[in-house]
SELO-785587 format. One record per residue: x, y, z of N, C-alpha, C in turn; residue number from 0; residue in one letter. Coordinates in Angstrom, 2 decimals, padded with zeros to 5 digits. Example, Ala and Ser with C-alpha at 12.3 -4.5 7.8 and 13.67 -1.06 7.14 Angstrom:
REC    n.east   n.north      n.up   ca.east   ca.north     ca.up    c.east   c.north      c.up   pamar   vexse
REC    013.19   -005.69    007.80    012.30    -004.50    007.80    013.20   -003.30    007.80       0       a
REC    012.85   -002.25    007.08    013.67    -001.06    007.14    012.90    000.03    007.87       1       s
//
This chain:
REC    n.east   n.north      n.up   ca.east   ca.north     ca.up    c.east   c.north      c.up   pamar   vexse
REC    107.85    100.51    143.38    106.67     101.14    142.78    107.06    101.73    141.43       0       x
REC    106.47    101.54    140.53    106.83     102.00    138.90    106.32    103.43    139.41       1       x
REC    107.55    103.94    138.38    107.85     105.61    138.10    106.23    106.21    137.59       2       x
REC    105.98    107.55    138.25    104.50     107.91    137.81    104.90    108.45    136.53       3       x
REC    104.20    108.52    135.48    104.20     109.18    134.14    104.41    110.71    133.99       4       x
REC    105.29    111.02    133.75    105.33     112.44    133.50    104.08    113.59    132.59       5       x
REC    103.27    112.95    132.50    102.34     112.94    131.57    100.91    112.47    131.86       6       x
REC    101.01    111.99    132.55    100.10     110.90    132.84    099.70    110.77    134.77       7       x
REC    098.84    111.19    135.25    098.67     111.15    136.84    098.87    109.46    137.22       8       x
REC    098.60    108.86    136.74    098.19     107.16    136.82    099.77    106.41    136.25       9       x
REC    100.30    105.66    137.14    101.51     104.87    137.43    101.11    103.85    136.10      10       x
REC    099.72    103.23    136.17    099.39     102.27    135.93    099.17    102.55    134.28      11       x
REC    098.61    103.73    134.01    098.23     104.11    133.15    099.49    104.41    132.13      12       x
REC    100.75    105.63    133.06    101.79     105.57    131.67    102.28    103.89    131.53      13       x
REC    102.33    103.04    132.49    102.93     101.64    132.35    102.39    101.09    131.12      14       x
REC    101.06    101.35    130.43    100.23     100.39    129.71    100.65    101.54    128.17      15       x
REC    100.65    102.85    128.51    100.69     103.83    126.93    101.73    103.34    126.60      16       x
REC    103.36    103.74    127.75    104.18     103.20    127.34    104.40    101.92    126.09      17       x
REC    103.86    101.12    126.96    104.43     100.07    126.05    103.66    099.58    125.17      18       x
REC    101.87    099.95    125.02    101.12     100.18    123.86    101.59    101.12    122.82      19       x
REC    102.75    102.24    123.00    102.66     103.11    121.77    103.87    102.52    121.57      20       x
REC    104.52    101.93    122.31    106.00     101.23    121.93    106.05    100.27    120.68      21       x
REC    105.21    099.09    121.59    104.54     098.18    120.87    104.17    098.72    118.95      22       x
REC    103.11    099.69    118.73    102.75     100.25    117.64    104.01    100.63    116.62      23       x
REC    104.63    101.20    117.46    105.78     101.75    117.05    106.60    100.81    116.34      24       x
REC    106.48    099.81    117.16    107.08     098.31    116.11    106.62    097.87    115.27      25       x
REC    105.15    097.63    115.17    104.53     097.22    114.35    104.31    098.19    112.64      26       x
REC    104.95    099.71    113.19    105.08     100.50    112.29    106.10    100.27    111.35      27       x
REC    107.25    100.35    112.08    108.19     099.88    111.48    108.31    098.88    110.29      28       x
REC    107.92    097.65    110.71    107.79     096.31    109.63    107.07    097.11    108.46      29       x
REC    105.60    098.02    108.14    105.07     098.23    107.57    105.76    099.31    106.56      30       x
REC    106.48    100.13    107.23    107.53     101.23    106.56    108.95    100.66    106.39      31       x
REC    109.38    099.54    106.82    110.62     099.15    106.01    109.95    098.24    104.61      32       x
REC    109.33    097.42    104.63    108.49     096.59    103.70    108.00    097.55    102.38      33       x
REC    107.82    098.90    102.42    107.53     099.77    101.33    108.90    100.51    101.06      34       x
REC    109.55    100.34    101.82    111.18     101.18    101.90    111.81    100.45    100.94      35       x
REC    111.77    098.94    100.84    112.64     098.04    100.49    112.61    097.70    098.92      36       x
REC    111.18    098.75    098.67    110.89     098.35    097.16    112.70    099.49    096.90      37       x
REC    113.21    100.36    097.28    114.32     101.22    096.90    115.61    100.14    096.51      38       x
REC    115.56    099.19    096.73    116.27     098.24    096.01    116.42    097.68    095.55      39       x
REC    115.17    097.83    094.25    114.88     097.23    093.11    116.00    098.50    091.80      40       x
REC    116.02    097.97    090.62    116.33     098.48    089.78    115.64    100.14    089.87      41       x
REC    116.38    101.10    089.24    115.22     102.75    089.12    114.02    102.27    088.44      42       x
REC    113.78    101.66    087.04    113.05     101.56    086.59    111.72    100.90    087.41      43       x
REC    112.02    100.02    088.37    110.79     099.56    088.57    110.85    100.14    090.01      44       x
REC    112.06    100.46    090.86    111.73     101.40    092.09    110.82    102.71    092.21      45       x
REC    111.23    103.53    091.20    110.53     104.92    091.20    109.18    104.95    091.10      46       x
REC    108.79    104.17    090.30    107.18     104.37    090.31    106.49    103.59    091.04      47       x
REC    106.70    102.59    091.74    106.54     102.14    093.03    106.88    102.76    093.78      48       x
REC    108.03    103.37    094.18    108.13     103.95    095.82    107.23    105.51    095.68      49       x
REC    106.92    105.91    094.67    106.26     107.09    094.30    104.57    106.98    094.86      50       x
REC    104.23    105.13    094.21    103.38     105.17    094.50    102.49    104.71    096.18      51       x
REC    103.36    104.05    096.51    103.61     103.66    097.96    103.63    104.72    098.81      52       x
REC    104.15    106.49    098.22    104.23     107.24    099.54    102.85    107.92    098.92      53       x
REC    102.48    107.93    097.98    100.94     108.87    097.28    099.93    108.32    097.89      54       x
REC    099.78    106.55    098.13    098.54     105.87    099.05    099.21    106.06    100.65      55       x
REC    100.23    106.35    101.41    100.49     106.60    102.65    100.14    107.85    103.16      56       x
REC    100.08    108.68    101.66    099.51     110.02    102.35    097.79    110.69    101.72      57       x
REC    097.54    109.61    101.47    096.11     110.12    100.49    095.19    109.30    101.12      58       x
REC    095.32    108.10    101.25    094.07     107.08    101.82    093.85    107.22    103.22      59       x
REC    092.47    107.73    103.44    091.70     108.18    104.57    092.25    107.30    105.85      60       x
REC    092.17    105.90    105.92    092.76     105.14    107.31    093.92    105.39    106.97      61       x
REC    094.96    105.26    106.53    096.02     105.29    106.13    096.71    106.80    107.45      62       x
REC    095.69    107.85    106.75    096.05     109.13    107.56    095.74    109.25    108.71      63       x
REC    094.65    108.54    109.24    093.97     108.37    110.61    095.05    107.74    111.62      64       x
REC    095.70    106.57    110.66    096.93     105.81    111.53    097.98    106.42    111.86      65       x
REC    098.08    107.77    110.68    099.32     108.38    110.66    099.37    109.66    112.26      66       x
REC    098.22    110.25    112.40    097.92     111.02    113.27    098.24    110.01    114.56      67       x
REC    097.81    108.22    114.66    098.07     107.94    115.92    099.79    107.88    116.36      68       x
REC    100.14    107.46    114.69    101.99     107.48    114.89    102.55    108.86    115.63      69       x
REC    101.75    109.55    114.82    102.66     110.80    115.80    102.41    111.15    117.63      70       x
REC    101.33    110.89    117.69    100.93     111.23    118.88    101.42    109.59    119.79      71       x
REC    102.01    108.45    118.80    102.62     107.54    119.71    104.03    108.20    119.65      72       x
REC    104.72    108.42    118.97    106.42     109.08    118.82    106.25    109.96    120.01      73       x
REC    105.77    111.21    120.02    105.84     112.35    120.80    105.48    112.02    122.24      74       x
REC    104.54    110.87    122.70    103.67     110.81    123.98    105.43    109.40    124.07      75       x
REC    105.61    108.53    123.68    106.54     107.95    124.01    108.00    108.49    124.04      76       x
REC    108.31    109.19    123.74    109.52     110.20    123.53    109.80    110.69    124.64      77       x
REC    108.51    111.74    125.01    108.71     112.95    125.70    108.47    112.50    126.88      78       x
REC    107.61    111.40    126.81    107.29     110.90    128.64    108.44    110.37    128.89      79       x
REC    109.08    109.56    128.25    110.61     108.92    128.34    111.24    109.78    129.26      80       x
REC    111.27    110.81    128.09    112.74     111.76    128.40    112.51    112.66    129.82      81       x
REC    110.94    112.60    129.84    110.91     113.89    131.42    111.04    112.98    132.47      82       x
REC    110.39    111.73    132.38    110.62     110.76    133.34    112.01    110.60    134.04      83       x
REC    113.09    110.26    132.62    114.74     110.26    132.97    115.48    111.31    133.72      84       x
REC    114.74    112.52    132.98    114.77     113.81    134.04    114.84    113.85    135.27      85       x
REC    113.40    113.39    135.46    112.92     113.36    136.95    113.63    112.19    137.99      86       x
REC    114.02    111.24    137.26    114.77     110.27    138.13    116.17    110.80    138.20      87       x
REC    116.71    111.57    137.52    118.23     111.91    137.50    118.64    112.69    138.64      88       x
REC    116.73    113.77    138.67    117.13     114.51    139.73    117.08    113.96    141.17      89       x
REC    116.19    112.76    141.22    116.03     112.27    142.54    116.65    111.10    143.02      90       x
REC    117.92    110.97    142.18    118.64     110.00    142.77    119.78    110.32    143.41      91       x
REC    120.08    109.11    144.19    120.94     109.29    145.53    122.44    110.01    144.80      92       x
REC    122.88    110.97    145.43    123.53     111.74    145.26    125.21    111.33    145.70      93       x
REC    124.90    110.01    146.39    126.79     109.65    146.79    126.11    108.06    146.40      94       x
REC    126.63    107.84    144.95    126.43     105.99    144.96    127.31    105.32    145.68      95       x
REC    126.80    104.00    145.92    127.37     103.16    146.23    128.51    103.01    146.32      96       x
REC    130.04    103.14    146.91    131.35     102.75    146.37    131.27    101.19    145.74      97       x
REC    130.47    100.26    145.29    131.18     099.22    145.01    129.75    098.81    144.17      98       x
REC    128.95    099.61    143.76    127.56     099.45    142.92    128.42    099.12    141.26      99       x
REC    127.49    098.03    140.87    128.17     097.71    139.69    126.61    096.97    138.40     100       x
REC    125.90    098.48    137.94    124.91     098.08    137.33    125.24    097.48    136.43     101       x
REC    126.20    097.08    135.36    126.84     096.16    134.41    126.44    095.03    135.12     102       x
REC    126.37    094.45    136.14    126.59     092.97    136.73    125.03    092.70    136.62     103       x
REC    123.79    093.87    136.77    122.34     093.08    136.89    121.39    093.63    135.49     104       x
REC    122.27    094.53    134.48    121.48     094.62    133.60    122.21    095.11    132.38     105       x
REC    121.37    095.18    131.36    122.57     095.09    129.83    122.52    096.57    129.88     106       x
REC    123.59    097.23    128.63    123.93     098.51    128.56    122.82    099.07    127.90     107       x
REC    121.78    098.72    127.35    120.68     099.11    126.44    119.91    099.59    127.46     108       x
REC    119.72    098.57    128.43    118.30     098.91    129.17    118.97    099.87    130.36     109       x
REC    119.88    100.13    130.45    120.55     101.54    131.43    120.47    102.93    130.71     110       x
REC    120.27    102.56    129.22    120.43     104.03    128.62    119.17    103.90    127.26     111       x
REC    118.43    103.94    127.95    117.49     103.77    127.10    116.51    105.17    126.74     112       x
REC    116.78    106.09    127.93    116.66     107.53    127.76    116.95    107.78    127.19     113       x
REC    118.63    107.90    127.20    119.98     108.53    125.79    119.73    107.86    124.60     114       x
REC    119.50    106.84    123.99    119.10     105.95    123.08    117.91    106.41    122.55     115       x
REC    117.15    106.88    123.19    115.51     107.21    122.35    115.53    108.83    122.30     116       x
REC    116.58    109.59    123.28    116.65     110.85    122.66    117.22    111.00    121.58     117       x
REC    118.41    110.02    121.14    118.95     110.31    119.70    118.56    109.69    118.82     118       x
REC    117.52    108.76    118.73    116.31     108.38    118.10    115.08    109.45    117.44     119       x
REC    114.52    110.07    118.58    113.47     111.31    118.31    114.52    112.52    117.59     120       x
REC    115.69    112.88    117.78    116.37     113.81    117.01    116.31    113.13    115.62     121       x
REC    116.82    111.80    115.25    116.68     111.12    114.07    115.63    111.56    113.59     122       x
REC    114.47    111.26    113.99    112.78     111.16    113.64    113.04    112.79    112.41     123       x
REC    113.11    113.90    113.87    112.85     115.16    113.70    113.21    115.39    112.43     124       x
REC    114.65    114.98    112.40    115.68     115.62    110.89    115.08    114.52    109.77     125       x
REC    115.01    113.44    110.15    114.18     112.75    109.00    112.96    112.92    108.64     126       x
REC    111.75    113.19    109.34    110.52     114.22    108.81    110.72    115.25    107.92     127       x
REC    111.82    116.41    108.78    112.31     117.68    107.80    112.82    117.36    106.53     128       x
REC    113.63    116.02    106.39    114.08     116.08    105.09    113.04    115.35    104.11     129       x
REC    112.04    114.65    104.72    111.06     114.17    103.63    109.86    114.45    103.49     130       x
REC    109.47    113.92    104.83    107.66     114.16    105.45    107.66    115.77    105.28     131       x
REC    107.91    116.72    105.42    107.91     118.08    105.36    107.64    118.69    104.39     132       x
REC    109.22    118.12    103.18    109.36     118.73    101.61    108.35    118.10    101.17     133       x
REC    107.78    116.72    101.23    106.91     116.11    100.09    105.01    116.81    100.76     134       x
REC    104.68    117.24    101.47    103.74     118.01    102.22    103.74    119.27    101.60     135       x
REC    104.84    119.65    102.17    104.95     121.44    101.91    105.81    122.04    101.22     136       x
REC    106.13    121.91    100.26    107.47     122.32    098.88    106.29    121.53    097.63     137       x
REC    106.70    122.37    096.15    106.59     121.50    095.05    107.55    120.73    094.83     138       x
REC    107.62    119.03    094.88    108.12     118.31    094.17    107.70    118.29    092.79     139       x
REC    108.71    118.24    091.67    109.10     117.70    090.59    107.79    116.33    090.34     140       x
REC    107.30    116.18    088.84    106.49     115.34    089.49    107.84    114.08    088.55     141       x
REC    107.59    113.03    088.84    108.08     111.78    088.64    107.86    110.94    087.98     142       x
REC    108.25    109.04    088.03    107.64     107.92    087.95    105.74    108.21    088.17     143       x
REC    105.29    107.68    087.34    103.57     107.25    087.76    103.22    108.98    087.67     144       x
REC    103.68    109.88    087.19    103.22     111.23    087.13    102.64    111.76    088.36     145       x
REC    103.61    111.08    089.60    103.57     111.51    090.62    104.49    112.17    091.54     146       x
REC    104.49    113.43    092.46    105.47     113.55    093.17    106.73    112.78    093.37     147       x
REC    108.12    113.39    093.07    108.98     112.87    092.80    109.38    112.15    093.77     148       x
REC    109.15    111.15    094.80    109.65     111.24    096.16    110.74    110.48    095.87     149       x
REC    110.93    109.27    094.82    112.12     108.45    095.00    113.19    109.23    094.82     150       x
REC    113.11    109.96    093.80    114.05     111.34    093.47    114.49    111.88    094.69     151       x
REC    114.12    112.48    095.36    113.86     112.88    096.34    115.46    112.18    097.38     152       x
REC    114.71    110.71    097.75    114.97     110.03    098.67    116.58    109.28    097.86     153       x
REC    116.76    109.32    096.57    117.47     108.89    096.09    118.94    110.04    096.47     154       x
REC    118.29    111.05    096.46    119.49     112.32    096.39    119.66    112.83    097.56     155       x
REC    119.08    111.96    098.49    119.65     112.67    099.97    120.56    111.37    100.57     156       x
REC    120.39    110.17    100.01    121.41     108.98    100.18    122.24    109.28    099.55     157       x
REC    122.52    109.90    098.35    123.64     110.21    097.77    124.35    111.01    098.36     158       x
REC    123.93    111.69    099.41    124.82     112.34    100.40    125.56    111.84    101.48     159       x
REC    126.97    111.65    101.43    126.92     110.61    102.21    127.19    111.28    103.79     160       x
REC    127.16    112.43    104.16    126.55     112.88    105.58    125.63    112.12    106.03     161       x
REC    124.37    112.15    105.06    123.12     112.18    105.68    123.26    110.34    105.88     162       x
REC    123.52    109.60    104.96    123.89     108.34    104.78    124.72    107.76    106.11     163       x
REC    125.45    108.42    106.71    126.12     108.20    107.81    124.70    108.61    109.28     164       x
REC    124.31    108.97    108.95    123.60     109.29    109.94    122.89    108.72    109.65     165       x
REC    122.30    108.74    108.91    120.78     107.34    109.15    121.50    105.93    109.58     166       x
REC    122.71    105.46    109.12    123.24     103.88    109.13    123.16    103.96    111.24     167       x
REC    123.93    105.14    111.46    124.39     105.20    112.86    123.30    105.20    113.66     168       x
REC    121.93    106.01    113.04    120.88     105.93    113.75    119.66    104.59    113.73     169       x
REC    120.18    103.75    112.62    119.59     102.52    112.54    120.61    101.75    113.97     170       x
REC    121.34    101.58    114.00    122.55     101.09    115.23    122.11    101.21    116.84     171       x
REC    121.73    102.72    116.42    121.28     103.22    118.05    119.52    102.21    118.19     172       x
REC    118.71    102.55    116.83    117.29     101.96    117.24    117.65    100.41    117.92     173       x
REC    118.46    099.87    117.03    118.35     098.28    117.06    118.77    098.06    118.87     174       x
REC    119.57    099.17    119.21    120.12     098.85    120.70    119.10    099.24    121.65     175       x
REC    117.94    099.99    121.08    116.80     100.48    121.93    116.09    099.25    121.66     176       x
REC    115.48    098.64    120.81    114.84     097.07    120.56    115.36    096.29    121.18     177       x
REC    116.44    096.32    121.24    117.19     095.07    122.09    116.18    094.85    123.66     178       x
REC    116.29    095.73    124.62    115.36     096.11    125.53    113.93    096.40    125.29     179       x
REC    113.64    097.45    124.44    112.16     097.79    124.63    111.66    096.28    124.13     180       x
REC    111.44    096.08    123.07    110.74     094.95    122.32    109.78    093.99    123.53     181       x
REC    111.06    093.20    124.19    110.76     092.63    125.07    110.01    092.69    126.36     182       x
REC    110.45    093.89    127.12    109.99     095.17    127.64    108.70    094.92    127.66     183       x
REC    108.59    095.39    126.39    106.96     096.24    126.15    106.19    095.05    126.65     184       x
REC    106.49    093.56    126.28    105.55     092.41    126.86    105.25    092.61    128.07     185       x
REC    106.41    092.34    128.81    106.78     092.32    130.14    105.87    093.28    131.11     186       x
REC    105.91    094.87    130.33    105.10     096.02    131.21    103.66    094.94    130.96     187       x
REC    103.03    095.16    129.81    101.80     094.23    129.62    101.33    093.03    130.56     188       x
REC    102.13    092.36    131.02    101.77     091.33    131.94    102.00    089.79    131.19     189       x
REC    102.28    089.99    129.91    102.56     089.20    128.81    103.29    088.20    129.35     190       x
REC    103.74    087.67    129.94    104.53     086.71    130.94    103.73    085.16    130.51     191       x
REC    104.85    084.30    129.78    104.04     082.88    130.16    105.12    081.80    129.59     192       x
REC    105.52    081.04    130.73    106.74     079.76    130.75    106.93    079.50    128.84     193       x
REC    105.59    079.24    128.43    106.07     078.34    127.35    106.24    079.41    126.27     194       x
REC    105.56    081.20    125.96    106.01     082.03    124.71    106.69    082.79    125.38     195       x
REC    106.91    083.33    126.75    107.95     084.08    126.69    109.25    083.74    125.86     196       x
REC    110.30    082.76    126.35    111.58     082.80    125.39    111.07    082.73    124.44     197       x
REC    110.26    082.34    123.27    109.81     082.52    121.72    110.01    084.00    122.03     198       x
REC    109.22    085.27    122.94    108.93     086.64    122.56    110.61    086.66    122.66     199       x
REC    111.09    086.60    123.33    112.88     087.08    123.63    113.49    086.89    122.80     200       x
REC    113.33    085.33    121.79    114.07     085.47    120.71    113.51    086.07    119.44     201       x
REC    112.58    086.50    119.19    112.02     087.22    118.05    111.97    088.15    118.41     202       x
REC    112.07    089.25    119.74    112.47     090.38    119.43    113.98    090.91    119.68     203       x
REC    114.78    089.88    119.79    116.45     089.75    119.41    116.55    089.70    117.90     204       x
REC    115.82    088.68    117.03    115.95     089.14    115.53    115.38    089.88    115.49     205       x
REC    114.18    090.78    115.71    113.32     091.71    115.20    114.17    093.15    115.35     206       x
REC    115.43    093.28    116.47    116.35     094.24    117.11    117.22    094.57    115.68     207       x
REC    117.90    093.36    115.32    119.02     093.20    114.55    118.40    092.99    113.15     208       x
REC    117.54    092.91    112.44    117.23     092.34    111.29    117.03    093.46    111.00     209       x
REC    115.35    094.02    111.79    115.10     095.40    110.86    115.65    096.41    110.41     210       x
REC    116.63    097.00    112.13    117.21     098.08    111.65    118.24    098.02    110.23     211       x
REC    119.15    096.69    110.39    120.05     095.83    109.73    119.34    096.67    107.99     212       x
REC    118.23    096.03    107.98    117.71     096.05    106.81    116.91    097.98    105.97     213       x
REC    116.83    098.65    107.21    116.62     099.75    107.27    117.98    100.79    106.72     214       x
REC    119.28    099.74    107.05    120.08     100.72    107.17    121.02    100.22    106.08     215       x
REC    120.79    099.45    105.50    121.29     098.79    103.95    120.82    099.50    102.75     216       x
REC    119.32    100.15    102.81    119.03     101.04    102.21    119.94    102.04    101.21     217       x
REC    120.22    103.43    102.47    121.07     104.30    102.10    122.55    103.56    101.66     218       x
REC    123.00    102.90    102.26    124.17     101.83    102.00    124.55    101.60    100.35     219       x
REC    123.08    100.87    100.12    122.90     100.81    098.39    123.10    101.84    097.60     220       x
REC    122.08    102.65    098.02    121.78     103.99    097.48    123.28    105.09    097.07     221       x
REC    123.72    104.86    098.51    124.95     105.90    098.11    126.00    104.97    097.36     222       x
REC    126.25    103.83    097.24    127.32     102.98    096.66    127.15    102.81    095.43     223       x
REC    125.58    103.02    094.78    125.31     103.06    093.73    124.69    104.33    092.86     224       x
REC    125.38    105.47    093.59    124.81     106.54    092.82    125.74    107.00    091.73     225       x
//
């Protein structure tokens, strides 16, 4: 019987948020690395593009409507995760198996996929604070396009190479949570069918390794070329 939702009275119900806000969550991604990626163009033509890319992400009416569902998909997928893992930690058998060997029926991703998306949502947190936060609530400098400085911004916190280490490591951890969820998320859906399943398995094996890959080349640039 699937785990009841920590959140949710209906088995059936966290089964479908789950992997509907999962799902989103992916589809977010492509849309925010694809405006990310203008950061590896020359300054001259990066800054006033990525300036202007975060001024329509936070100004255009659907734009913000979508943004309110991102959060309430992060936090409702996060937190149901994590109380769920809770709740199974506490109610499991207390003397395993002597000769139980979960390596033999499933990969290391999909065993720790709790631990994996808690140091994911810590990512989120410290990465909001250092951008989504200051460019909201601080004066930025204004910039490129005589707009809020954000490439500035985003340029001088890759130049750190703390923070640079931590985003590369936390692109590493997402891609090992994709590895599992991606696929996953079909699977909860009912998405099942002889001839696209393996197509879904292998596109969300590149979709695991490409994006983050490409997410995390970013700061890479950034700090190598500051």
């Amino acid at each position: 019987m699937a785990a009841k939702s920590a959140l949710l009275k209906s088995s059936l119900a966290k089964k479908y948020w789950m992997s509907l806000t999962g799902l989103f969550l992916i589809l977010f991604l492509i849309t925010h690395l694809a405006g990310n990626l203008v950061l590896l163009q020359a300054p001259e033509v990066a800054a006033p593009a990525f300036n202007e890319y975060t001024e329509f992400m936070t100004t255009f009416p659907l734009i913000k409507i979508i943004s309110y569902v991102l959060y309430f998909s992060i936090l409702f997928h996060a937190v149901d995760g994590i109380l769920i893992l809770s709740r199974e930690n506490r109610n499991a058998r207390p003397i395993q198996y002597a000769h139980s060997k979960p390596q033999n029926n499933s990969i290391w991703a999909s065993r720790n996929m709790g631990v994996l998306g808690t140091a994911i949502l810590v990512f989120i947190v410290l990465h909001m604070a250092n951008f989504w936060f200051k460019y909201k609530f601080t004066e930025l400098p204004m910039g490129a396009g005589d707009l809020p400085d954000m490439y500035g911004l985003v340029v001088a916190s890759f130049q750190e190479g703390w923070y640079s280490a931590i985003y590369v490591v936390s692109m590493i951890i997402l891609g090992f949570h994709l590895w599992h969820g991606f696929e996953s998320s079909f699977q909860t859906l009912g998405l099942n069918h002889k001839k696209y399943t393996p197509v879904i398995k292998v596109i969300g094996k590149v979709y695991s390794v490409v994006v983050p890959a490409l997410f995390a080349i970013i700061p890479i640039y950034l700090f190598l070329n500051s």
